[in-house]
C-alpha positions, 0 to 999 in steps of 0.5 A: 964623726965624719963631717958632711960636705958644705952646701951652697944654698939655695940650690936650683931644682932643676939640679937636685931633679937631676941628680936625683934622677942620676941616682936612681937610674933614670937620666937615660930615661928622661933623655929617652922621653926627650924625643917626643919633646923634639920629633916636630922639630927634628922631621918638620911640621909636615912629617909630624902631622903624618908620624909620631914615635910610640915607644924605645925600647933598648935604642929601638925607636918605634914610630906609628905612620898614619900610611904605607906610602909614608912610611915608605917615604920615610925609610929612606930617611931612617938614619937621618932622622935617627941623626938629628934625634942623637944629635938634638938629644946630646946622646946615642940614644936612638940606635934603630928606627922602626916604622909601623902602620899606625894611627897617628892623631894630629895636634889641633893646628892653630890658624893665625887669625888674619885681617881680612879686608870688608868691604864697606856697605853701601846705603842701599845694602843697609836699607835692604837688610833694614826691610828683611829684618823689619818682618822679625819679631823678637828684637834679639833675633832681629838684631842678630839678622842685623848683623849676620847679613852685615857680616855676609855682605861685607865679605869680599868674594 
């Protein structure tokens, strides 16, 4: 009886997954699936938001722009893109870029929450919106008031 090689234990996931998916045959396809992971880096945040890769098939990246003037701006970038996607992706992955009218659904954009300078109130502004809210009723409402107009004056313009 043949004795079976020693293992080094623990073995990291990361490296049974990848020889897992050698075995099967799909390391080429994960690599494939690399590329949605790497396209806003690769084309930048403008193009992005303006052209997403649908599919590859046989080294044939298909990639939907949201219009045709794009997409003809684009064709002249064709085998850059094509490039960096190889070169970020450590393989000759991506053979043929093909561009498609298409829709293109942009990632919500977070916006940095910035500290907007207020500008501070005066006695008078405070004596003005104490008199408007004095013919509210409902104290929550009345308070609410309160603070809606605070917040709009101390606004700069």
């Amino acid at each position: 009886m043949q004795k079976r090689p020693k293992m080094s234990f623990p073995r990291p996931l990361s490296g049974l997954m990848h020889e897992s998916l050698a075995g099967l045959g799909l390391a080429e396809r994960l690599r494939e699936a690399e590329i949605w992971r790497v396209w806003p880096e690769v084309v930048g945040d403008t193009l992005a938001c303006r052209a997403r890769p649908l599919r590859i098939i046989n080294g044939t990246l298909t990639v939907a722009v949201s219009s045709a003037p794009w997409i003809q701006e684009l064709r002249f970038m064709t085998d850059m893109m094509k490039e960096k996607l190889n070169s970020c992706l450590g393989a000759d992955v991506v053979r043929e870029i093909v561009l498609k009218a298409g829709r293109v659904d942009t990632p919500p954009v977070e916006v940095p929450e910035e500290i907007i300078a207020t500008i501070p109130l005066t006695l008078q502004q405070f004596a003005h919106i104490e008199a408007e809210a004095a013919s509210i009723a409902d104290p929550d409402t009345r308070q609410a008031f309160i603070e809606l107009m605070q917040a709009s004056l101390e606004q700069p313009r």
